[in-house]
Jmol script that loads the backbone (N, CA, C; Angstrom):
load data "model"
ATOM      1  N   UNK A   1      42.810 210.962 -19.496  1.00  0.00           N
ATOM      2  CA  UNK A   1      42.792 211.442 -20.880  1.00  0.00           C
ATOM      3  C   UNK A   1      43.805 212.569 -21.063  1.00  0.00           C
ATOM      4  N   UNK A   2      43.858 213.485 -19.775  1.00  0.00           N
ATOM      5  CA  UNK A   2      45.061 214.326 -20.601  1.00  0.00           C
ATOM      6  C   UNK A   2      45.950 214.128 -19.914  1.00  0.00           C
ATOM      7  N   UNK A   3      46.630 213.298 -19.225  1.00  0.00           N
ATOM      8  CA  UNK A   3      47.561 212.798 -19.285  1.00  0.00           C
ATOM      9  C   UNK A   3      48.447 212.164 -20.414  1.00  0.00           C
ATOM     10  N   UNK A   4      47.453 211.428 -21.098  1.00  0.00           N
ATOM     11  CA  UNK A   4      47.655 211.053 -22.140  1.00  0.00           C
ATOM     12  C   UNK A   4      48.336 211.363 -23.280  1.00  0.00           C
ATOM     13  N   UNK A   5      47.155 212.709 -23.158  1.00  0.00           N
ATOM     14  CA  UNK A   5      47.133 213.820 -24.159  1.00  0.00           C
ATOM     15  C   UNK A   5      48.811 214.467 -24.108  1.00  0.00           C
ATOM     16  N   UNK A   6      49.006 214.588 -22.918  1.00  0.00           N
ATOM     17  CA  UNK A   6      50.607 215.383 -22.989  1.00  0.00           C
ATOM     18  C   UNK A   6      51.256 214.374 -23.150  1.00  0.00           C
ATOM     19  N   UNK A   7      51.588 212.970 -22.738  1.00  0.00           N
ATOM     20  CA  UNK A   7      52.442 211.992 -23.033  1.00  0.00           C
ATOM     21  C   UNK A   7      52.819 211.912 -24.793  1.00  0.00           C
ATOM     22  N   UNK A   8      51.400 212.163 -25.614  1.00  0.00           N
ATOM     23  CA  UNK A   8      51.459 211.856 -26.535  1.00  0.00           C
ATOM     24  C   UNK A   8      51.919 212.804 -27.320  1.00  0.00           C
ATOM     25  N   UNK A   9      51.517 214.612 -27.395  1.00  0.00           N
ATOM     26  CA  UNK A   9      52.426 215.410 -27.146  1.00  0.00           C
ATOM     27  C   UNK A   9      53.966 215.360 -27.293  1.00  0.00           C
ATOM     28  N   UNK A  10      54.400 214.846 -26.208  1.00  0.00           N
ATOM     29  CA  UNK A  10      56.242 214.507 -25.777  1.00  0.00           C
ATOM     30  C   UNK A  10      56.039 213.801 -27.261  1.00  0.00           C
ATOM     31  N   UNK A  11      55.823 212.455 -27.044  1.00  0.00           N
ATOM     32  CA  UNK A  11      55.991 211.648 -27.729  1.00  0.00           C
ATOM     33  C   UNK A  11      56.273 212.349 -29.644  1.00  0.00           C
ATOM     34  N   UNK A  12      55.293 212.908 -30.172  1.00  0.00           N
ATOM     35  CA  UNK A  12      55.740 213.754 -31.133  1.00  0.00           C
ATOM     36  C   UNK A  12      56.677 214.565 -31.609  1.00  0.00           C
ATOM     37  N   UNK A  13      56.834 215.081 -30.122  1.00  0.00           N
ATOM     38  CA  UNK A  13      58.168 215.796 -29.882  1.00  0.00           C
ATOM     39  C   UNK A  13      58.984 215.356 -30.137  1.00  0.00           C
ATOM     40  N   UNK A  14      59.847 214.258 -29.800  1.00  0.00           N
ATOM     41  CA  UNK A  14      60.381 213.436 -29.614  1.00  0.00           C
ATOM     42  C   UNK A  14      60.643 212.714 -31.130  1.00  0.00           C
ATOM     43  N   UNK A  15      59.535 212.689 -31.787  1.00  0.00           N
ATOM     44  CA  UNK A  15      59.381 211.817 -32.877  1.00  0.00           C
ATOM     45  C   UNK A  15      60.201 213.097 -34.108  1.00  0.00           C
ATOM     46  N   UNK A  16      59.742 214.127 -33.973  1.00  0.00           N
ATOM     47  CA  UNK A  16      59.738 215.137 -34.796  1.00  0.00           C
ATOM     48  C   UNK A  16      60.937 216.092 -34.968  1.00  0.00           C
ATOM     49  N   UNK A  17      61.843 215.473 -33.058  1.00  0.00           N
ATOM     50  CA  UNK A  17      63.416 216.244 -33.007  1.00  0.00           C
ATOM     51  C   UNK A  17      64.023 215.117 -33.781  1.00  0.00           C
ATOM     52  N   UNK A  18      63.462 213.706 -33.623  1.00  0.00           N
ATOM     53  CA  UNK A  18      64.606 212.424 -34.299  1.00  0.00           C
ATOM     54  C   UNK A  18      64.528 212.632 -35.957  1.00  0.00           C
ATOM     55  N   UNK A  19      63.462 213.229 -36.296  1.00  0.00           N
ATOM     56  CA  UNK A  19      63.480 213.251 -37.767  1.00  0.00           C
ATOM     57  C   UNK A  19      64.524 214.161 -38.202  1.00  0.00           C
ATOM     58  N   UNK A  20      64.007 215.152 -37.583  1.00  0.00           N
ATOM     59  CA  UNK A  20      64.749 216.928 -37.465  1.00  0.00           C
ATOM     60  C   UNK A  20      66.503 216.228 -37.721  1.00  0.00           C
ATOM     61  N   UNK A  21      67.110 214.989 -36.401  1.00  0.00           N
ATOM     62  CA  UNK A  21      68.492 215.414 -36.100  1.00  0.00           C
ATOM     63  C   UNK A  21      68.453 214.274 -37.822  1.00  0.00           C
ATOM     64  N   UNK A  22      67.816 213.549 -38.354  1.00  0.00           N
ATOM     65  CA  UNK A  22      68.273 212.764 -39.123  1.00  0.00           C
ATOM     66  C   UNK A  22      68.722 213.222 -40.483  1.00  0.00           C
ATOM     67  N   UNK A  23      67.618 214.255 -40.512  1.00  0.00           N
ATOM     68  CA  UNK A  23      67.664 215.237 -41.743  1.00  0.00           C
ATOM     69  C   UNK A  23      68.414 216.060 -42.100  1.00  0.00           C
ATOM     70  N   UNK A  24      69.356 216.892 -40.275  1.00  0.00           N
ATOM     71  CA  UNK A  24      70.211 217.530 -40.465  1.00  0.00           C
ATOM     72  C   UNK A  24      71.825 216.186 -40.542  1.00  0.00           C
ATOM     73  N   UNK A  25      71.440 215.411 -40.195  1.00  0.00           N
ATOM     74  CA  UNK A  25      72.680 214.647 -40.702  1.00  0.00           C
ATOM     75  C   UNK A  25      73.079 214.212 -42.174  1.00  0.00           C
ATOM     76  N   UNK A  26      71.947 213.869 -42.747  1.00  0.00           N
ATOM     77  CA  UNK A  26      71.777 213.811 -43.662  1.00  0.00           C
ATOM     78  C   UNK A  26      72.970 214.819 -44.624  1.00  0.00           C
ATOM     79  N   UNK A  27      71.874 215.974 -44.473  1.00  0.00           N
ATOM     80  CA  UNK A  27      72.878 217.047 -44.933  1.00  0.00           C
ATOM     81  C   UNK A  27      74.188 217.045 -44.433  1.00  0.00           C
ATOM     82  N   UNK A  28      74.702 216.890 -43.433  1.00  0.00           N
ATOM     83  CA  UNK A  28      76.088 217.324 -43.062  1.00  0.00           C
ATOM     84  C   UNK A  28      76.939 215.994 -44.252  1.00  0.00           C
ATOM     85  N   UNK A  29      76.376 214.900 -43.997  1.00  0.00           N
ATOM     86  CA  UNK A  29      77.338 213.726 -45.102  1.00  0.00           C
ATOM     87  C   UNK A  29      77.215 214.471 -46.724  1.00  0.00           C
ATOM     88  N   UNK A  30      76.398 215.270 -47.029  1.00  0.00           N
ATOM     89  CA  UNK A  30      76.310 215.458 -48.586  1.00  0.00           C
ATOM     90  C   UNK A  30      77.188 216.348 -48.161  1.00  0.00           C
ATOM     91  N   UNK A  31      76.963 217.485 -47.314  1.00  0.00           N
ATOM     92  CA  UNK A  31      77.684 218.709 -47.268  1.00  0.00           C
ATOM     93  C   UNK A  31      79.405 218.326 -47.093  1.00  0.00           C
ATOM     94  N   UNK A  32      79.854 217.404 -46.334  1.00  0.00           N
ATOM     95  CA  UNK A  32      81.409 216.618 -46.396  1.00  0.00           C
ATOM     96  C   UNK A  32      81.855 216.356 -47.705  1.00  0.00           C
ATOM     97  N   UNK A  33      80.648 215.579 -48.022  1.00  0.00           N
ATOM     98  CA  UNK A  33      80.878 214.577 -49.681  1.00  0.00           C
ATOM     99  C   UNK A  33      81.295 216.070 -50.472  1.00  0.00           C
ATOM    100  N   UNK A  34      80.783 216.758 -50.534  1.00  0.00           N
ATOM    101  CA  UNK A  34      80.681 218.227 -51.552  1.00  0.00           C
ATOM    102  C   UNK A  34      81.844 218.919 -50.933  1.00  0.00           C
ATOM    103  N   UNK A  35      82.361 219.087 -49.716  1.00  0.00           N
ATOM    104  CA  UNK A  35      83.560 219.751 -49.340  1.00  0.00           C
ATOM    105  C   UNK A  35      85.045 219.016 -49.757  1.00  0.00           C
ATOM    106  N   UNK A  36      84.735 217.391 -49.303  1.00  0.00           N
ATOM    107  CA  UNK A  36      85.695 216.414 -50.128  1.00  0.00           C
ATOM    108  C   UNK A  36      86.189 216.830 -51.615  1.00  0.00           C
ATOM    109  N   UNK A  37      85.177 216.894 -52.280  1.00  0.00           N
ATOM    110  CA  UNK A  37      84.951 216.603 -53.719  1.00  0.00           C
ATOM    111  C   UNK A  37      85.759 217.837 -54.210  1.00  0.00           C
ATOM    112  N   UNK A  38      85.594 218.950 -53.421  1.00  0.00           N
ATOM    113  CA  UNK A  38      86.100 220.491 -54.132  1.00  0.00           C
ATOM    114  C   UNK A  38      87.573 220.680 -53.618  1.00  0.00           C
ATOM    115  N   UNK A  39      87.924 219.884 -52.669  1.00  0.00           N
ATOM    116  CA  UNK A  39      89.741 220.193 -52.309  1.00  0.00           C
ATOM    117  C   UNK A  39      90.276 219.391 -53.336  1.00  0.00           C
TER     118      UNK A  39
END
end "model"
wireframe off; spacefill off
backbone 0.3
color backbone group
């Protein structure tokens, strides 16, 4: 069981940095699009 328990843990982790890097990508393409747009 807590083995488990920490696997599942990681696993969140894991789940919660992929959101994290998607979100900051996200932003970086608007933030380009918006740097594009102003030269």
């Amino acid at each position: 069981m807590l083995s488990y328990r920490i696997s599942h843990t990681d696993a969140s982790i894991l789940w919660n940095a992929r959101v994290l890097l998607q979100y900051i990508y996200k932003k970086n393409i608007i933030v380009k699009h918006i740097y594009k747009s102003f030269k």
